[in-house]
Backbone bond lengths (Angstrom), bond angles and torsions (degrees), N, CA, C in turn:
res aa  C-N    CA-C-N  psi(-1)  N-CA   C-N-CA  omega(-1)  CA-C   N-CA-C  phi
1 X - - - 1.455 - - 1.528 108.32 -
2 X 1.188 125.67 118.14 1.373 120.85 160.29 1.186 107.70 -70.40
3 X 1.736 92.94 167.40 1.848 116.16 175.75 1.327 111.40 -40.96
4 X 1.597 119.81 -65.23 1.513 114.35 -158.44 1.325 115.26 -62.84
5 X 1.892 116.75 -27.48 1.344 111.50 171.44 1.512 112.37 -88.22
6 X 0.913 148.84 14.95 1.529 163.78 144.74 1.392 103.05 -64.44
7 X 1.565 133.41 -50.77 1.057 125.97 165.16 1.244 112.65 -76.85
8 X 1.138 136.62 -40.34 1.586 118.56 167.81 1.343 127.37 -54.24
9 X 1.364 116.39 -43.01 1.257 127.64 175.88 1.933 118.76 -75.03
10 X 1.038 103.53 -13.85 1.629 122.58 149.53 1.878 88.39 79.50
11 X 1.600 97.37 32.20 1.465 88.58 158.63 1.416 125.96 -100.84
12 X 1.447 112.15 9.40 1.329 116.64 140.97 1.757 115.68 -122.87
13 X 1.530 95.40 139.57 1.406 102.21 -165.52 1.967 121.11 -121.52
14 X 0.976 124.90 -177.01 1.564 130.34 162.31 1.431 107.29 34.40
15 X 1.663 112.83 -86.08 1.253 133.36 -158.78 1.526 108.68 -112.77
16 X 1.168 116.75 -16.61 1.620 118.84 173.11 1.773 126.04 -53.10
17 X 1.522 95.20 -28.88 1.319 103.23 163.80 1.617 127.53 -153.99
18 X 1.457 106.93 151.66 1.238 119.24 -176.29 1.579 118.24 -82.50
19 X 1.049 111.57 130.26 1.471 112.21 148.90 1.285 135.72 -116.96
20 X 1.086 132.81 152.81 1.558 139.94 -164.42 1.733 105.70 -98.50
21 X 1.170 105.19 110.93 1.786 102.49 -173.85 1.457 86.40 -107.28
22 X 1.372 100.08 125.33 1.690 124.62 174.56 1.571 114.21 -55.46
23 X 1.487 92.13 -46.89 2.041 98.90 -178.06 0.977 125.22 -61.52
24 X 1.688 108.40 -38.09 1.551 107.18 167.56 1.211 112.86 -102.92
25 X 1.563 141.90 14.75 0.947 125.64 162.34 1.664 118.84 82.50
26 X 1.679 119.17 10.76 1.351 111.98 -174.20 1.443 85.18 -146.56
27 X 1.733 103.33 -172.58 0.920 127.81 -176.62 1.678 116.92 -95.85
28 X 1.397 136.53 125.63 1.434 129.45 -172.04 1.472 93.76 -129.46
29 X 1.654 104.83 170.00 1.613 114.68 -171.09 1.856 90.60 -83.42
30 X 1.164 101.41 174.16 1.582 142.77 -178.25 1.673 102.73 -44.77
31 X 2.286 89.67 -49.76 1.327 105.88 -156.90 1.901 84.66 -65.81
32 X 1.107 120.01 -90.20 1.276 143.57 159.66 1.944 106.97 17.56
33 X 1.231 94.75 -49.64 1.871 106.35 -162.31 1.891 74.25 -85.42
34 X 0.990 112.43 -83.28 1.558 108.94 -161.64 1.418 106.50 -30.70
35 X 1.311 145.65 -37.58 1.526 148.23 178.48 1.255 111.95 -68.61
36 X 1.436 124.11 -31.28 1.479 148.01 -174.35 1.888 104.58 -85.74
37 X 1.307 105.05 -16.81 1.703 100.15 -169.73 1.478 113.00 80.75
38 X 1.386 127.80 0.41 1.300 122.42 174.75 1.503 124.95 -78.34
39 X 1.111 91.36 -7.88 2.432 93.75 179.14 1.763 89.43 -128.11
40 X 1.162 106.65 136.97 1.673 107.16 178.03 1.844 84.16 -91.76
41 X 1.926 129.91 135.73 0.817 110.12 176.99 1.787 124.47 -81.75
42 X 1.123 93.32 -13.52 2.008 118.48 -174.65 1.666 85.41 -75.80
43 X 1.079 139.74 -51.44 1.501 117.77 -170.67 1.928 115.59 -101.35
44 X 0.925 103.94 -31.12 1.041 120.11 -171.20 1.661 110.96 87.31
45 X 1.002 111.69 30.96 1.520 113.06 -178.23 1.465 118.66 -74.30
46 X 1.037 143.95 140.55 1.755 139.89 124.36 1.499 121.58 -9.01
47 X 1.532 127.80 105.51 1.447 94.41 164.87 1.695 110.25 -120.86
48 X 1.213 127.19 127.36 1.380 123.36 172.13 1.472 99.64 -80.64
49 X 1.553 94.98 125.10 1.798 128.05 -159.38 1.631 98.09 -72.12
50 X 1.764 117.20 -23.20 1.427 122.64 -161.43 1.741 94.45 -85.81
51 X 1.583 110.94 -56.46 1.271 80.94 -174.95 1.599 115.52 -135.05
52 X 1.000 107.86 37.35 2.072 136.75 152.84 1.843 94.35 70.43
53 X 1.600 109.36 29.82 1.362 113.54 155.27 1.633 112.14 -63.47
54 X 1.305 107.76 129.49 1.515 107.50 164.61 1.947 109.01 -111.13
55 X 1.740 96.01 140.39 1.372 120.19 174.52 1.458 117.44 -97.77
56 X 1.291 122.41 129.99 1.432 109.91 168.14 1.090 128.90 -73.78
57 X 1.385 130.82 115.62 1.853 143.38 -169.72 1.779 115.38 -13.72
58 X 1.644 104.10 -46.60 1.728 105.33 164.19 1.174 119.06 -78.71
59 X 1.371 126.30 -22.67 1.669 114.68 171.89 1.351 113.90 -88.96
60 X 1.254 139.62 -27.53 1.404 162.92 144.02 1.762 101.77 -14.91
61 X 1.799 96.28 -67.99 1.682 102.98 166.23 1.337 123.75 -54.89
62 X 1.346 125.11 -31.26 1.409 135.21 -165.82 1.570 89.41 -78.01
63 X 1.230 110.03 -36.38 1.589 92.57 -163.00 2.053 96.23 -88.48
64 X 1.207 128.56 -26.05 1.541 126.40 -171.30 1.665 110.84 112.38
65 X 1.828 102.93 -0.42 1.399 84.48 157.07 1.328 157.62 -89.75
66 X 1.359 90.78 -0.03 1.673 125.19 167.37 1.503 105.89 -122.00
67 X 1.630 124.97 125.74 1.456 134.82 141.81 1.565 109.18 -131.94
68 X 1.435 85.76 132.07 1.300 125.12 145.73 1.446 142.49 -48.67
69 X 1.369 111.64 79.82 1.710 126.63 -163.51 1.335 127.15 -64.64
70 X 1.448 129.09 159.48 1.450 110.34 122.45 1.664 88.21 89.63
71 X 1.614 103.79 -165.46 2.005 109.87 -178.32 1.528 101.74 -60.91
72 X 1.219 130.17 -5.34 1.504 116.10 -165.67 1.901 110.90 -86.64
73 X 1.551 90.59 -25.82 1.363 110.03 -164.36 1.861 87.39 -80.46
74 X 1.750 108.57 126.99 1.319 113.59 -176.16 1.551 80.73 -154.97
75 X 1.672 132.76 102.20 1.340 104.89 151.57 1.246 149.92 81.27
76 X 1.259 99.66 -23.85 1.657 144.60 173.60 1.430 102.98 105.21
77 X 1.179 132.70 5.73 1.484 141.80 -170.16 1.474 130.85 -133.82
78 X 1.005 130.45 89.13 1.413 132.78 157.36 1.533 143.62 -68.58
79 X 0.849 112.38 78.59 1.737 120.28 -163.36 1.323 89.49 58.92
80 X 1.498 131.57 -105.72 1.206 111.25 -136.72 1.474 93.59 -133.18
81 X 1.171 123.52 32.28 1.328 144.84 -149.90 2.241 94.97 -114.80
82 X 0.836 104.23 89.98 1.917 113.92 169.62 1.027 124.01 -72.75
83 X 1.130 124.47 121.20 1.839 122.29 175.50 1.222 113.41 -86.16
């Protein structure tokens, strides 16, 4: 399973992952970005709020706008879980 369907499929949740909100300049939970419009939850995409570009959840990571926290974070890999 990759990331973005891990977030769609809401097998990663709340605190499992980070996102990087541009406006404020830090890092907020999953829960937080999804309330904010920053994770579309149907795709699992990236969205930069400035100009409604969407990223896909593994390139998103490649760049540091999505990590993966906490017990989930193994390596880049969790059972069957792809970064």
């Amino acid at each position: 399973m990759d990331l973005g369907r891990a977030i769609k499929d809401r097998v990663l949740e709340g605190e499992d992952v980070l996102v990087y909100d541009t406006r404020l300049g830090k890092r907020v939970s999953l829960s937080a970005a999804l309330k904010r419009g920053m994770v579309d939850r149907m795709t699992g995409e990236y969205i930069d709020r400035d100009t409604g570009s969407r990223i896909e959840a593994k390139e998103a990571a490649k760049m540091g706008l999505l990590a993966v926290v906490g017990e989930w974070q193994y390596h880049g890999e969790i059972g069957n879980l792809r970064l």
